[in-house]
LUMVEX-23400 format. One record per residue (C-alpha): residue number from 1; residue in one letter; x, y, z. Coordinates in steps of 0.02 Angstrom, whole numbers, always signed. Layout:
// residues N
setor	drenro	east	north	up
NUM	A	X	Y	Z
...
***
This chain:
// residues 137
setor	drenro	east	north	up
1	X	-9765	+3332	+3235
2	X	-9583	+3267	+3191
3	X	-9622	+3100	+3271
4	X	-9771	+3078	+3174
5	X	-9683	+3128	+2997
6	X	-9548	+2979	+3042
7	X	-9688	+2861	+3074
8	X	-9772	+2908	+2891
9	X	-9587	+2911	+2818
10	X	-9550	+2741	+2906
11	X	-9692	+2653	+2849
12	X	-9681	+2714	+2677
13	X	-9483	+2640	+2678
14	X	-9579	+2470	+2745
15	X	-9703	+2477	+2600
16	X	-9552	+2502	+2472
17	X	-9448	+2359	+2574
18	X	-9616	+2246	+2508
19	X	-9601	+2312	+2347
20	X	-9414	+2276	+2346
21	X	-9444	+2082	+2413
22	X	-9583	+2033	+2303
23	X	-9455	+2060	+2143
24	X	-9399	+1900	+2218
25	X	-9558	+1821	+2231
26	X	-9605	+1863	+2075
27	X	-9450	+1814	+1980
28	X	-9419	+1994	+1909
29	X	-9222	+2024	+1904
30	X	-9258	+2201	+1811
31	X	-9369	+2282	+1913
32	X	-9262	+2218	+2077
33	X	-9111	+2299	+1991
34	X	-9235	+2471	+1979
35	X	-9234	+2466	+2165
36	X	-9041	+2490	+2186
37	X	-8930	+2616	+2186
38	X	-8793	+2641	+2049
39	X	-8656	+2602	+2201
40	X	-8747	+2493	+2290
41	X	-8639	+2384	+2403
42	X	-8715	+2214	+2449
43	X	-8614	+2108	+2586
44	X	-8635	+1909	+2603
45	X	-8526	+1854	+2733
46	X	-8353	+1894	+2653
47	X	-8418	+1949	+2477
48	X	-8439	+2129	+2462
49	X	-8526	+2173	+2283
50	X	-8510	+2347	+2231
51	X	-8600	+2432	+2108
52	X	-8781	+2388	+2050
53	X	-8699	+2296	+1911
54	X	-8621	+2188	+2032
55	X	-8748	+2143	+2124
56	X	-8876	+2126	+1971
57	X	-8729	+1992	+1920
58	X	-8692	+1892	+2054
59	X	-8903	+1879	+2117
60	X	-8968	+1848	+1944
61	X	-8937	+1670	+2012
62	X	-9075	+1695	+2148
63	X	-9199	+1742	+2000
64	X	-9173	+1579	+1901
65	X	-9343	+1506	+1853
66	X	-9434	+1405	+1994
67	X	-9477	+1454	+2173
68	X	-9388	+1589	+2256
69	X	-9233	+1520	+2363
70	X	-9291	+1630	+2501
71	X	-9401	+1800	+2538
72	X	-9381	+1945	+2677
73	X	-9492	+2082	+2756
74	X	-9461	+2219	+2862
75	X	-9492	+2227	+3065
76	X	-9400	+2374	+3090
77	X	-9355	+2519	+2992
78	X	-9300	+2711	+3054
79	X	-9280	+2846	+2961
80	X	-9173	+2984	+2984
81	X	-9249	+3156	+3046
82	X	-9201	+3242	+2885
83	X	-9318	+3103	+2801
84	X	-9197	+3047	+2655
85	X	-9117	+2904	+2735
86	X	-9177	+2752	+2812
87	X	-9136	+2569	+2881
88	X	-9252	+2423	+2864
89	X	-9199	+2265	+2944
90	X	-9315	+2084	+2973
91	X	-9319	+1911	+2947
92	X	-9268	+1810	+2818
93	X	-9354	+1638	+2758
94	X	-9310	+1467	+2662
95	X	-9460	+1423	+2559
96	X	-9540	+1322	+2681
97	X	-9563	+1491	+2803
98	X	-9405	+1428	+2897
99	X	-9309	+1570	+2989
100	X	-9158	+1568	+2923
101	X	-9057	+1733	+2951
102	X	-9106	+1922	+2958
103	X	-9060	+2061	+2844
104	X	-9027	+2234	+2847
105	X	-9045	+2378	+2718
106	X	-9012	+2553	+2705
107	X	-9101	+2665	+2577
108	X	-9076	+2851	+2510
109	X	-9202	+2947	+2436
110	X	-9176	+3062	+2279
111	X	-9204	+3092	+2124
112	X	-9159	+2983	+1970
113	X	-9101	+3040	+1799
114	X	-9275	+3045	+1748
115	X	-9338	+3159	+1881
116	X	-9427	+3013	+1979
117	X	-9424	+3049	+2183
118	X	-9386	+2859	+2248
119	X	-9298	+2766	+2387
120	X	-9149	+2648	+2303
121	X	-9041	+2522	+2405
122	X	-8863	+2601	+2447
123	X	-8795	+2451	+2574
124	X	-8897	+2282	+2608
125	X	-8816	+2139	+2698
126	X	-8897	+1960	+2764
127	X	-8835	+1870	+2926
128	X	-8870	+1688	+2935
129	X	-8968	+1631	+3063
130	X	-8803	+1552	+3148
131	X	-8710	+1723	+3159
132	X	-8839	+1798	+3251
133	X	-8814	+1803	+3448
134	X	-8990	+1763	+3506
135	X	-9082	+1882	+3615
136	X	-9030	+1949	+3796
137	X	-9155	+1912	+3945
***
């Protein structure tokens, strides 16, 4: 039974990791923001952005009018066996479908000033495509 309440867990953390990604898509900066934690600590390469202001800051440049620079889905998430903490990871696309790094995110569940249950972003980082070691045979 506890294998079977991390599968239902995991793919609920997939279907939020959908949610989170089509803020991009859709060019919605505020309801991307909703998704993240208030110390949420995004890395890109060097950069580490801390605090959901932060981040909300520095990526409002990814939500400029126009196509989306890039989109992401999950391929793999766990979630931990007490079932309020999870890792998604997957690839990561130019707009032409292009593989162009992977990503990796780690949500908490809990409950928001307003009383709402919901998973928010704590850490998220993206590897380029370069800085990934390719697979083992």
């Amino acid at each position: 039974m506890p294998e079977q309440r991390i599968r239902s867990l995991s793919a609920e953390v997939s279907g939020v990791e959908k949610q989170f990604a089509q803020t991009m898509a859709d060019r919605d900066m505020d309801a991307f923001a909703a998704f993240l934690s208030d110390d949420a600590v995004f890395r890109s390469g060097d950069q580490l952005l801390l605090g959901r202001a932060a981040v909300v800051d520095t990526w409002r440049k990814y939500f400029q009018a126009g196509s989306a620079p890039f989109s992401w889905s999950p391929d793999r998430v766990t979630v931990n066996d007490a079932g309020d903490t999870a890792v998604s990871s997957g690839p990561v696309r130019d707009p032409s479908g292009a593989l162009i790094g992977r990503f990796t995110t780690i949500w908490r569940k809990g409950t928001g000033p307003n009383g709402n249950v919901r998973w928010r972003v704590i850490v998220d980082q993206g590897v380029p495509l370069l800085e990934c070691p390719p697979p083992k045979t």
